[in-house]
N, C-alpha and C positions, 0 to 999 in steps of 0.2 A: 337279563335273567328272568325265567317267567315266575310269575306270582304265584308265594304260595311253595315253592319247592326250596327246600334248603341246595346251597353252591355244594360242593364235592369235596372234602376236606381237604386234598390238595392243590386249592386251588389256587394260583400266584397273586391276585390280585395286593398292593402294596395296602394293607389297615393302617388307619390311621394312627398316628405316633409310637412309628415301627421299632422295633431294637436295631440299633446302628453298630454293626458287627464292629470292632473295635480292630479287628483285621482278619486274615482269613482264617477261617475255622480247621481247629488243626480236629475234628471228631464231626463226625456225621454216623449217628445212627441207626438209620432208618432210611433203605435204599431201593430200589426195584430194578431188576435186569430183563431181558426178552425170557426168561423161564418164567417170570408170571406177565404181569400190565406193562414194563415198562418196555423201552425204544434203544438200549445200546447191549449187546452184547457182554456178560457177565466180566471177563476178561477188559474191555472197551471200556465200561464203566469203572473198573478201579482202576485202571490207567488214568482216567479222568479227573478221578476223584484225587489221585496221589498227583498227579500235574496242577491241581487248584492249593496244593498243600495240606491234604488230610493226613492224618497220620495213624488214625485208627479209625477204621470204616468197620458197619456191618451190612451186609445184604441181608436182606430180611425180603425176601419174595417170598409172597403169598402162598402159603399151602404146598412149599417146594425147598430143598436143599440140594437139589439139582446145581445151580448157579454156583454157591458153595462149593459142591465138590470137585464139581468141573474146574474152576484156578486152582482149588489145593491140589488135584492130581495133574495138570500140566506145568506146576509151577507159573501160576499168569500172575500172582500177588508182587505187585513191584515193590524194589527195593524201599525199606524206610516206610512201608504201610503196612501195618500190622491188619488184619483180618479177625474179623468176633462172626462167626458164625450165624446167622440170625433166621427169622422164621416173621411174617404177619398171619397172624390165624384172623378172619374175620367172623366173627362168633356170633350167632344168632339169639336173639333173645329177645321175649313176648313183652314188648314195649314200644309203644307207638309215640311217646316221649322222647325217643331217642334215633337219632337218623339213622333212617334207613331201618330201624330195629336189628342195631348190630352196634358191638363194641369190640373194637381191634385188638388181638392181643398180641404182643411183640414176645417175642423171644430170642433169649441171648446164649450163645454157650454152650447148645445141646451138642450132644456124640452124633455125627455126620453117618455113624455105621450100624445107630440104633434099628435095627430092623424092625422092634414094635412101633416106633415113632414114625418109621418110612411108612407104616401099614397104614397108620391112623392119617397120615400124607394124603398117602394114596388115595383111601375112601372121601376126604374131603377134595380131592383132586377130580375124581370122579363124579363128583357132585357140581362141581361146575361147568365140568365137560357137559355134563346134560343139559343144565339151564344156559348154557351156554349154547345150545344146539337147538333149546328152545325158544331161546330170545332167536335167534335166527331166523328159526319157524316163523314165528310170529310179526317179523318185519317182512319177512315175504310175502305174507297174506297181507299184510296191511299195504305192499304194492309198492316196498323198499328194498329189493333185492339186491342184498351184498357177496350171494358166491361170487363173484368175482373177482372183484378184492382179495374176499378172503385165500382164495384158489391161488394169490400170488403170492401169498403168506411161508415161510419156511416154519410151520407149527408143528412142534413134537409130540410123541402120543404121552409124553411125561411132562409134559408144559402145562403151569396153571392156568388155564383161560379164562380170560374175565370180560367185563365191559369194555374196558378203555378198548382193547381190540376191537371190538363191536364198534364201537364209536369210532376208531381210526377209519373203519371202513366202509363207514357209514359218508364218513368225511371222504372220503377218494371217492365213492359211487355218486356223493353231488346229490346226498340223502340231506347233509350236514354242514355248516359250515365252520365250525371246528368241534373239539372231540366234549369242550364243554357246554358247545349249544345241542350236541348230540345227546348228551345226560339231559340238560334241561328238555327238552322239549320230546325223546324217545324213549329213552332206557333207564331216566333215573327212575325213584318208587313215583308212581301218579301219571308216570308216562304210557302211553299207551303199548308199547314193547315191553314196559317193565316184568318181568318175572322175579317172583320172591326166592331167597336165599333157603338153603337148607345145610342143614351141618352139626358141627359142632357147638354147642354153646359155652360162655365165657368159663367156668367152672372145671368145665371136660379139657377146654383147651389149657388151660392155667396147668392142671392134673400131667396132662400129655408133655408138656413144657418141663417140667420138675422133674418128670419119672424119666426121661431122655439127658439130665443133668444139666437143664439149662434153669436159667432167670425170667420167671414173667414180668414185664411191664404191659403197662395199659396205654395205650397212642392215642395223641389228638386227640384228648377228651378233655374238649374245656370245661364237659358238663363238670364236671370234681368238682367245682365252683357252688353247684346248689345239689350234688347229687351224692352225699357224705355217707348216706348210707350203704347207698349201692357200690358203691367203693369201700368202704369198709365191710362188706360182704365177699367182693372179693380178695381183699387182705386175708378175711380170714381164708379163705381156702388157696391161699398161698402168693397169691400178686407180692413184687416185692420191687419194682418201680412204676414211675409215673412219669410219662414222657411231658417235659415242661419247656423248653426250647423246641419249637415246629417254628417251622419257616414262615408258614402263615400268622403267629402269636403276636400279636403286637407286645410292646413293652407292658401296658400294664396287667396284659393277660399272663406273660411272662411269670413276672413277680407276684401274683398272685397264686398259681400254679404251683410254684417254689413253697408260698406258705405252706399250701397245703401237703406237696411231698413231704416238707419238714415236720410238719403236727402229726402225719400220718406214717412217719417212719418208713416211708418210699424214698429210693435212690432217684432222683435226676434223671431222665435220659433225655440225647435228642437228636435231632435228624432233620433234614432237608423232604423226605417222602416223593425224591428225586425219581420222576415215570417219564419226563422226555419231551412234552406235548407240546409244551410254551417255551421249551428253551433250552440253549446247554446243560451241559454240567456245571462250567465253569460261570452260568449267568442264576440259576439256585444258588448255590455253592456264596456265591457273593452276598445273596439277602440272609444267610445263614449263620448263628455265632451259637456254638456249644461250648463251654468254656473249658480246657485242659482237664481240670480238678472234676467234672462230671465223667469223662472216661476214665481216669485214673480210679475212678470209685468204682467203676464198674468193671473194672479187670482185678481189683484188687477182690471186691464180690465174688466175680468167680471163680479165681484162684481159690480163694477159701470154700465154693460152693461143695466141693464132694466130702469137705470136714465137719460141714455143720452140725 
């Protein structure tokens, strides 16, 4: 790992004195399909995810409800696995304290047919598509040219594009030799391809989240631990979980996480942050434990969200 750059949140490495799933996790989440960073096919993936024993899954690809709508209108949701709609917005905000200067927002629940939510999509969709075309630019000149790869890519003009792409085909052209020495040493922030994000910030996205009938949570944010404020800032403009099970969390990052959802009146969430790169489904899926009673709270949540 080069010196000096933070690892990638979802990165698999085993932290020391991990959570030992107690058996296989019947709730994951926090998931990615080929419509934004991740590697199986939306349909593929909850097959996967329902063959490990999930029982309530959310996709939550980046800046898209595409993967969603795609199994609810073919019927691809197998039997015995219920579907939560999901959304990651990754939100920009002027803070160099914080990786990447960005805080992920999760969303649970929204209407799949909101057309002002698709809009607000879209423009952030478009937004990546650029620096996505920029980061490109700029490894060409620096004498890393990945059209080709990418040219063997089946990419839709409504697919989120992100890095991790960048970095798979960075990895195939023999730029890279995998997709997280790609980040460390290219395209993470400090790397020479890096190009900064532009978008939505966490406040807009939380807004956009609510006003489409869904649930915000906040991901992977161990900062909560020393950063009470800025999280109580966004409680108030409406956050109303806090992802505290991630498959990276060791145990005591875990329970402590927990405290703070509990003092802070956030539901529980969590997730695997399943993209494909190091492993199955079913080899995630395995370092992973959401406990029953954390989906249960969040279906019950939004059962009652359009009453509140």
């Amino acid at each position: 790992m080069a010196a000096g750059r933070p690892a990638r949140r979802h990165e698999t490495a085993t932290p020391p004195d991990p959570v030992i799933p107690p058996g296989p996790s019947p709730v994951d989440l926090h998931t990615h399909s080929t419509r934004s960073d991740g590697v199986l096919e939306p349909s593929i993936l909850l097959g996967a995810a329902a063959a490990a024993g999930v029982k309530l899954l959310a996709l939550t690809d980046h800046d898209t409800l595409a993967g969603c709508r795609d199994v609810l209108a073919t019927g691809a949701v197998p039997d015995g696995l219920e579907l939560i709609t999901g959304i990651e917005i990754n939100a920009v905000v002027d803070r160099q304290d914080l990786w990447e200067s960005e805080l992920h927002i999760l969303g649970f629940g929204m209407d799949p047919a909101n057309d002002e939510f698709e809009a607000i999509l879209a423009a952030q969709r478009a937004r990546r598509r650029e620096r996505f075309e920029r980061t490109v630019a700029v490894l060409r000149d620096l004498g890393l040219p990945i059209d080709e790869p990418l040219a063997e890519l089946d990419l839709r003009d409504d697919d989120a594009l992100g890095r991790p792409t960048i970095a798979r085909a960075l990895v195939a052209a023999g730029h890279a030799t995998s997709v997280e020495d790609a980040f460390q040493r290219l395209v993470g922030r400090g790397g020479p391809a890096y190009v900064p994000r532009s978008g939505l910030g966490p406040v807009g996205a939380i807004e956009a989240i609510r006003a489409a009938g869904g649930l915000a949570a906040l991901a992977h944010f161990r900062e909560a631990l020393s950063h009470r404020d800025l999280l109580r800032e966004l409680i108030d403009a409406g956050l109303r979980g806090l992802e505290v099970h991630y498959r990276s969390f060791n145990r005591p990052t875990t329970e402590a996480m927990a405290q703070v959802a509990t003092e802070e009146g956030l539901l529980p969430t969590g997730g695997s942050d399943y993209h494909g790169d190091t492993g199955t489904y079913a080899e995630s899926h395995a370092k992973l434990w959401v406990p029953p009673e954390v989906g249960a709270a969040l279906t019950a949540a939004l059962a009652s969200n359009g009453s509140d």
